[in-house]
GUMIVO-966268 format. One record per residue: chain; x negated, y negated, z of N, C-alpha, C, O in turn; residue in one letter. Coordinates in Angstrom, 3 decimals. Layout:
BEGIN
+----+----------+----------+----------+----------+----------+----------+----------+----------+----------+----------+----------+----------+----+
: ch :     n.c1 :     n.c2 :     n.c3 :    ca.c1 :    ca.c2 :    ca.c3 :     c.c1 :     c.c2 :     c.c3 :     o.c1 :     o.c2 :     o.c3 : aa :
+----+----------+----------+----------+----------+----------+----------+----------+----------+----------+----------+----------+----------+----+
:  A :        X :        Y :        Z :        X :        Y :        Z :        X :        Y :        Z :        X :        Y :        Z :  A :
...
+----+----------+----------+----------+----------+----------+----------+----------+----------+----------+----------+----------+----------+----+
END
This chain:
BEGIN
+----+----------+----------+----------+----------+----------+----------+----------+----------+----------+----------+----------+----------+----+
: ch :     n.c1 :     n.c2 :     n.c3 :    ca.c1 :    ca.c2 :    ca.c3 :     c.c1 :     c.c2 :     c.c3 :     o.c1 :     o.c2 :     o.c3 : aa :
+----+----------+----------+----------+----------+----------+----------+----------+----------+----------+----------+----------+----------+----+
:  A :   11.505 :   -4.981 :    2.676 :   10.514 :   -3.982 :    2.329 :   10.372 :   -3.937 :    0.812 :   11.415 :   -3.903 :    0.159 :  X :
:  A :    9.338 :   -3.934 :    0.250 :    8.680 :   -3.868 :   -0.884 :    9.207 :   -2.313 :   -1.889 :    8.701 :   -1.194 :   -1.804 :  X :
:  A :   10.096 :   -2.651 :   -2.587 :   10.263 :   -0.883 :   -3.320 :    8.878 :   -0.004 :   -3.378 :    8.822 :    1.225 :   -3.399 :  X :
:  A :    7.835 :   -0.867 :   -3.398 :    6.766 :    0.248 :   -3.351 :    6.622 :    1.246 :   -2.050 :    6.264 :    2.422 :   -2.113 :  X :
:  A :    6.935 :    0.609 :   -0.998 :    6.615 :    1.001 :    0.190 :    7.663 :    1.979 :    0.900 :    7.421 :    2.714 :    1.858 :  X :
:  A :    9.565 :    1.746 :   -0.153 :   10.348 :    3.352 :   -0.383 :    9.763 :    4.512 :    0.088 :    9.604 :    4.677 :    1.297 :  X :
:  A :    9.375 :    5.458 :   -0.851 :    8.788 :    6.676 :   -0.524 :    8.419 :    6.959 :    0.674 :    9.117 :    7.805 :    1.235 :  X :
:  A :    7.132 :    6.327 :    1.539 :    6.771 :    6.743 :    2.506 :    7.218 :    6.894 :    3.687 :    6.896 :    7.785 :    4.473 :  X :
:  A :    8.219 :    5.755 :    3.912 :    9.222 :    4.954 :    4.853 :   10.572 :    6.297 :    4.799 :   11.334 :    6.610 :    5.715 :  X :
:  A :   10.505 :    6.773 :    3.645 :   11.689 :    7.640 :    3.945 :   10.623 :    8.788 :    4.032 :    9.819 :    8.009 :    4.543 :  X :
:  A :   10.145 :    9.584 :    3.995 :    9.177 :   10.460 :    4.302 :    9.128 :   10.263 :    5.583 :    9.472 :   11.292 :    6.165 :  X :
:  A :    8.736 :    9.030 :    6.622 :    8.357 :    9.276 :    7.897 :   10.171 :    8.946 :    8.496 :   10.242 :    9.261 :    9.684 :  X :
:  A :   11.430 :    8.459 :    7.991 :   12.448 :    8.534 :    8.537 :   13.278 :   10.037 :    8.682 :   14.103 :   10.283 :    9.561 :  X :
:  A :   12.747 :   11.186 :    7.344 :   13.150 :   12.608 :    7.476 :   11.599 :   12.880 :    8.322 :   10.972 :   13.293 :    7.346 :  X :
:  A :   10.888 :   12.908 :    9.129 :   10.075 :   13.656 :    9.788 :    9.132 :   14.123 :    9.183 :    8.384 :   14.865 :    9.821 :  X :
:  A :    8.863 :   13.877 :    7.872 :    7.748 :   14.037 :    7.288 :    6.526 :   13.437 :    7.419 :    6.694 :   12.669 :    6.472 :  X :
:  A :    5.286 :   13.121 :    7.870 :    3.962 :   12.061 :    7.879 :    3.456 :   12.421 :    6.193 :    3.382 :   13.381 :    5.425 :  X :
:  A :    3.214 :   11.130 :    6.230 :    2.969 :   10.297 :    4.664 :    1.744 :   11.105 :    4.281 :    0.903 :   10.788 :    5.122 :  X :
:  A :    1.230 :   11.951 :    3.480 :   -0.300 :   11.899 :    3.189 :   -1.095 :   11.418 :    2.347 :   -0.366 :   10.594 :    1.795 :  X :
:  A :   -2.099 :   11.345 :    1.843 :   -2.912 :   10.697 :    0.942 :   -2.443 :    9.926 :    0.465 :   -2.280 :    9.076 :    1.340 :  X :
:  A :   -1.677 :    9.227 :   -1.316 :   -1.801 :    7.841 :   -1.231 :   -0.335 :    7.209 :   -0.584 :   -0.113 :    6.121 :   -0.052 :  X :
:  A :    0.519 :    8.318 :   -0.856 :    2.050 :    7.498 :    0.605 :    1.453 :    7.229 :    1.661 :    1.860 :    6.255 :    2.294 :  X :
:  A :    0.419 :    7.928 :    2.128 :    0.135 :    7.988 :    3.504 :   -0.526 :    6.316 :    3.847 :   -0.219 :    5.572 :    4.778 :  X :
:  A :   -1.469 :    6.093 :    2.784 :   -2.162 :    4.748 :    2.768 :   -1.268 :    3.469 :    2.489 :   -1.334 :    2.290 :    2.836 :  X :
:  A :   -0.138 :    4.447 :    1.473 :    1.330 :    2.827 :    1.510 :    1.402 :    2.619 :    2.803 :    0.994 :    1.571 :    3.304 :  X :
:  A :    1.976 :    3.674 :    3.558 :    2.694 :    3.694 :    4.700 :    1.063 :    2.853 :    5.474 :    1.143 :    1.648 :    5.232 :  X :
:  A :    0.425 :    3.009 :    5.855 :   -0.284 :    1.841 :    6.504 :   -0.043 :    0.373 :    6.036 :    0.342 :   -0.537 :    6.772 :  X :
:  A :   -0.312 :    0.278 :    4.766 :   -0.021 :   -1.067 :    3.929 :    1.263 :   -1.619 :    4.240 :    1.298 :   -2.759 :    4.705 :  X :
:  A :    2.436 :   -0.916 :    4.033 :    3.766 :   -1.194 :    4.813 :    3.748 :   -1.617 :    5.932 :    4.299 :   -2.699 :    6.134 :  X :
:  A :    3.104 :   -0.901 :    7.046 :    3.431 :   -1.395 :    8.364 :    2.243 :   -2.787 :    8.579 :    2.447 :   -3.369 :    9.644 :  X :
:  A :    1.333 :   -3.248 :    7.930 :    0.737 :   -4.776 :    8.051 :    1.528 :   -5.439 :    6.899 :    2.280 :   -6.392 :    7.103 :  X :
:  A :    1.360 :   -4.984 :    5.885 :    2.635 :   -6.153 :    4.931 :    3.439 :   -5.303 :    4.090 :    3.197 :   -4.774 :    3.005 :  X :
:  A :    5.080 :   -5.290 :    5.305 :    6.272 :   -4.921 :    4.674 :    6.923 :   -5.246 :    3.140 :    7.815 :   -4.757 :    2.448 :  X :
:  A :    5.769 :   -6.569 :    2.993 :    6.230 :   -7.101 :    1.430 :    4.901 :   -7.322 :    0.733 :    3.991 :   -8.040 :    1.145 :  X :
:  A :    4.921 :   -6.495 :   -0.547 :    3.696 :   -6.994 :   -1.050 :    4.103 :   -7.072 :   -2.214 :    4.377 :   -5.915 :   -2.531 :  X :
:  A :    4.363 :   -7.903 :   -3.259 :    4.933 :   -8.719 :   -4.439 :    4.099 :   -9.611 :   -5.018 :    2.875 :   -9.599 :   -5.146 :  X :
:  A :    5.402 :  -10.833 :   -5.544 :    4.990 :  -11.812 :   -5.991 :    4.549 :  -12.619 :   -4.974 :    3.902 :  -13.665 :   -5.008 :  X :
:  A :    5.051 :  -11.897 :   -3.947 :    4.443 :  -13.280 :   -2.387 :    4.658 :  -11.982 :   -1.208 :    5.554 :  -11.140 :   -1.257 :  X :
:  A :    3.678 :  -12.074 :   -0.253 :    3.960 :  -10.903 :    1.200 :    4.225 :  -11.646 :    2.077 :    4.232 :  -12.863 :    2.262 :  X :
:  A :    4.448 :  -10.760 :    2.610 :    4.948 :  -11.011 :    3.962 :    4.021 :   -9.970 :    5.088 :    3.791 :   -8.784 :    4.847 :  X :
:  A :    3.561 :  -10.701 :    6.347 :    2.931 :   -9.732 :    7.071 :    4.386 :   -9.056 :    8.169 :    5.589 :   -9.287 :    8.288 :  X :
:  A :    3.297 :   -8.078 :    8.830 :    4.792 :   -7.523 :   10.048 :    5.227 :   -8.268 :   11.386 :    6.054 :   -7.979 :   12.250 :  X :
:  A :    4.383 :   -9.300 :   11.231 :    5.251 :  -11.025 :   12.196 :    6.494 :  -11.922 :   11.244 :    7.310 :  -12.774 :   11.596 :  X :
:  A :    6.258 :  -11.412 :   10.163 :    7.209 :  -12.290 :    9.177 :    6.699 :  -13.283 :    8.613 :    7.505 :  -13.992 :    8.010 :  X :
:  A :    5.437 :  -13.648 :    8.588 :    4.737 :  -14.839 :    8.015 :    4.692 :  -14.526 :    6.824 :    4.493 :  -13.330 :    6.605 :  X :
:  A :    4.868 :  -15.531 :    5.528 :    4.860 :  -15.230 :    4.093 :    4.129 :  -16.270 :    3.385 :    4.031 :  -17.415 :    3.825 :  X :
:  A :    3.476 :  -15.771 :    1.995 :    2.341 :  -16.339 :    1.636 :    2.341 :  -15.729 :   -0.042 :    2.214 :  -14.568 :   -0.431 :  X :
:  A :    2.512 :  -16.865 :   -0.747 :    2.431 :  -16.775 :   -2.460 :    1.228 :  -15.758 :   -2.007 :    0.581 :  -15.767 :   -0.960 :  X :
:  A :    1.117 :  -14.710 :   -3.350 :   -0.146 :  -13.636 :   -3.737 :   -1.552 :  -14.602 :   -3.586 :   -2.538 :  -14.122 :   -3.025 :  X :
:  A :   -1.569 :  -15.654 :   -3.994 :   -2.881 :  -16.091 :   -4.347 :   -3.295 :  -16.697 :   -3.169 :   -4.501 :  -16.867 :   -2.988 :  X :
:  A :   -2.621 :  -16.991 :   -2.480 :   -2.516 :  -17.826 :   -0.655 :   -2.920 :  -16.587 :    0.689 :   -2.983 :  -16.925 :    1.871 :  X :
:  A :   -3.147 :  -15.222 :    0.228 :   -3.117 :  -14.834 :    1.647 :   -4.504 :  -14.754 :    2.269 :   -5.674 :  -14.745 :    1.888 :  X :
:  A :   -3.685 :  -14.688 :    3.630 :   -5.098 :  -15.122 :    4.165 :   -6.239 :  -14.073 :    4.342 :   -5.914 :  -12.906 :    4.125 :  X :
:  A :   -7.545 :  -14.324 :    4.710 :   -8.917 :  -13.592 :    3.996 :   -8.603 :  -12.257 :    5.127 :   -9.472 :  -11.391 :    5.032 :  X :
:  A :   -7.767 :  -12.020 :    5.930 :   -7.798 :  -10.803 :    7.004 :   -6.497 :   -9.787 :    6.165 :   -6.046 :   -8.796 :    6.741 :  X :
:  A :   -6.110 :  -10.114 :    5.062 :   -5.287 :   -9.027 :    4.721 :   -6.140 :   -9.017 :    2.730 :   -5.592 :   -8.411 :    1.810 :  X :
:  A :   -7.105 :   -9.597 :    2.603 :   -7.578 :   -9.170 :    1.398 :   -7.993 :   -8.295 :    0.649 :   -7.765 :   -8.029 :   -0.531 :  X :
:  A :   -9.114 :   -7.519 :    2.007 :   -9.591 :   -6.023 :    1.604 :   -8.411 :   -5.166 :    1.338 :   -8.399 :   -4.428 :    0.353 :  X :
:  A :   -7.302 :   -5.235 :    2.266 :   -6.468 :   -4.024 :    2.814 :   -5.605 :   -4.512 :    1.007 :   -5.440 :   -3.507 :    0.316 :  X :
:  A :   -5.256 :   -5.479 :    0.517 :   -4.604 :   -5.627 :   -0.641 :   -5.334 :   -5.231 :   -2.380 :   -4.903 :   -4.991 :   -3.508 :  X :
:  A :   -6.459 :   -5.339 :   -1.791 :   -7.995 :   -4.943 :   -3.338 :   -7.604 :   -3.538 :   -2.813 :   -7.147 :   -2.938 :   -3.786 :  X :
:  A :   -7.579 :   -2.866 :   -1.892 :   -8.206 :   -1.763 :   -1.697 :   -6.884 :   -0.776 :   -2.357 :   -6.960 :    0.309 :   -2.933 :  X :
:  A :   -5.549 :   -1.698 :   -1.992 :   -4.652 :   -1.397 :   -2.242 :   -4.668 :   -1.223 :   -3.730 :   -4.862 :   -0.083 :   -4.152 :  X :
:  A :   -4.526 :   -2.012 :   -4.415 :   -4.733 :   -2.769 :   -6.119 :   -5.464 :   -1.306 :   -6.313 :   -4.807 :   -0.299 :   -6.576 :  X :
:  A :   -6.485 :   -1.301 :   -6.200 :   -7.891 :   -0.328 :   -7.474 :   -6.698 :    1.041 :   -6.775 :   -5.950 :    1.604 :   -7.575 :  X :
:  A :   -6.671 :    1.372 :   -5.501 :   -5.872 :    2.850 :   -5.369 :   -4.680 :    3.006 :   -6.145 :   -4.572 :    4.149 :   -6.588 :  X :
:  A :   -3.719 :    2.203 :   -6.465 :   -2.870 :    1.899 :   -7.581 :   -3.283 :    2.149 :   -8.672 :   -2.749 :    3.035 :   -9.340 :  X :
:  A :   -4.366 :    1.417 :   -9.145 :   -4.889 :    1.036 :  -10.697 :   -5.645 :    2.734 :  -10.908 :   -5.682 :    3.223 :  -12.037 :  X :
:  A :   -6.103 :    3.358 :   -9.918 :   -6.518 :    4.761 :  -10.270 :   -5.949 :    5.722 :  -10.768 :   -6.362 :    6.405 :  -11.705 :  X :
:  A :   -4.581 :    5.890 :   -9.950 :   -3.807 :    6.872 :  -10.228 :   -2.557 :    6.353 :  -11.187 :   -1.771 :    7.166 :  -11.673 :  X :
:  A :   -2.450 :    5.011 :  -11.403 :   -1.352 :    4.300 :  -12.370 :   -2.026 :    4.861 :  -14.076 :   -1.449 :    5.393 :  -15.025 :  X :
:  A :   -3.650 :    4.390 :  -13.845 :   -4.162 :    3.958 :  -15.538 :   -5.546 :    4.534 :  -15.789 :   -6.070 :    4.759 :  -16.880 :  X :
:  A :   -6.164 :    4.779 :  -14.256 :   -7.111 :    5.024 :  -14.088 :   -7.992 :    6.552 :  -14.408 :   -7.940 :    7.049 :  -15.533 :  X :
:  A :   -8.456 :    6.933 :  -13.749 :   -9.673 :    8.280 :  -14.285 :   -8.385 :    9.301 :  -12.856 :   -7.933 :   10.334 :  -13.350 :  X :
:  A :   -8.067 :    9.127 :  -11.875 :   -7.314 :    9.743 :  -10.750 :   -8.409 :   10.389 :  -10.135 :   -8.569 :   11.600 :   -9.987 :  X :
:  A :   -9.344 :    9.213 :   -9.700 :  -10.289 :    9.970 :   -8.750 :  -10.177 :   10.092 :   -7.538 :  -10.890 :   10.814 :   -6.842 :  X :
:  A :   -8.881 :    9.102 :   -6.991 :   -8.307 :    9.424 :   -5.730 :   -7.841 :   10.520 :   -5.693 :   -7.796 :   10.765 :   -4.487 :  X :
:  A :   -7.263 :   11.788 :   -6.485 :   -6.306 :   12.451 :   -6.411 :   -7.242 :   13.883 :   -6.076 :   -6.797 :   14.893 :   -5.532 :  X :
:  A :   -8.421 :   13.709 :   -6.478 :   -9.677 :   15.043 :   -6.807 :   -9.976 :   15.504 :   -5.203 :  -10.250 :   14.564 :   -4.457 :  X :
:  A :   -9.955 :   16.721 :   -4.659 :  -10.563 :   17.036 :   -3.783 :  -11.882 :   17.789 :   -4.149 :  -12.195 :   18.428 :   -5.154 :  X :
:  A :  -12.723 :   17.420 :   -2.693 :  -14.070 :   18.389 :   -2.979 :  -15.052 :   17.953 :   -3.658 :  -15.458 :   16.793 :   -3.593 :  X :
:  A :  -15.728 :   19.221 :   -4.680 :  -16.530 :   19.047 :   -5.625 :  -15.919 :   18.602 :   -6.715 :  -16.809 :   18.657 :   -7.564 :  X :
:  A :  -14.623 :   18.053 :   -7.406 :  -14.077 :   18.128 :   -8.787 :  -15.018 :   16.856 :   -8.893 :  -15.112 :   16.245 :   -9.958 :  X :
+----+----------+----------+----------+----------+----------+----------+----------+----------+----------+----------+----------+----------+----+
END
């Protein structure tokens, strides 16, 4: 498992459900337990970053910019509502 994917994994092992962006690790976790310098999907198949295949791409961009928002970004994931 990917240290990123920590948090949520123990969140849903104390009985907690993941929300907003743990909540979206915790999906990302359970299709690729490893997401690094190389992933791994949840069959165990593994694949350098630049090699994976085109059915886990969106779910990894989508991943990336939700990162890059709240890492560096404006945190427009974080805004509810009208903000």
């Amino acid at each position: 498992m990917s240290l990123n994917a920590l948090p949520p994994y123990l969140l849903t092992r104390m009985g907690i459900e993941p929300r907003g962006f743990l909540g979206f690790v915790n999906e990302v976790r359970s299709q690729l337990p490893v997401l690094s310098s190389f992933v791994q999907d949840a069959t165990g198949s593994q694949w350098l970053l630049d090699a994976v295949p085109d059915r886990y791409q969106e779910l990894i961009r989508a991943y990336e910019l939700l990162q890059y928002d709240i890492l560096l970004g404006e945190q427009y994931s974080l805004r509810t509502g009208g903000d």
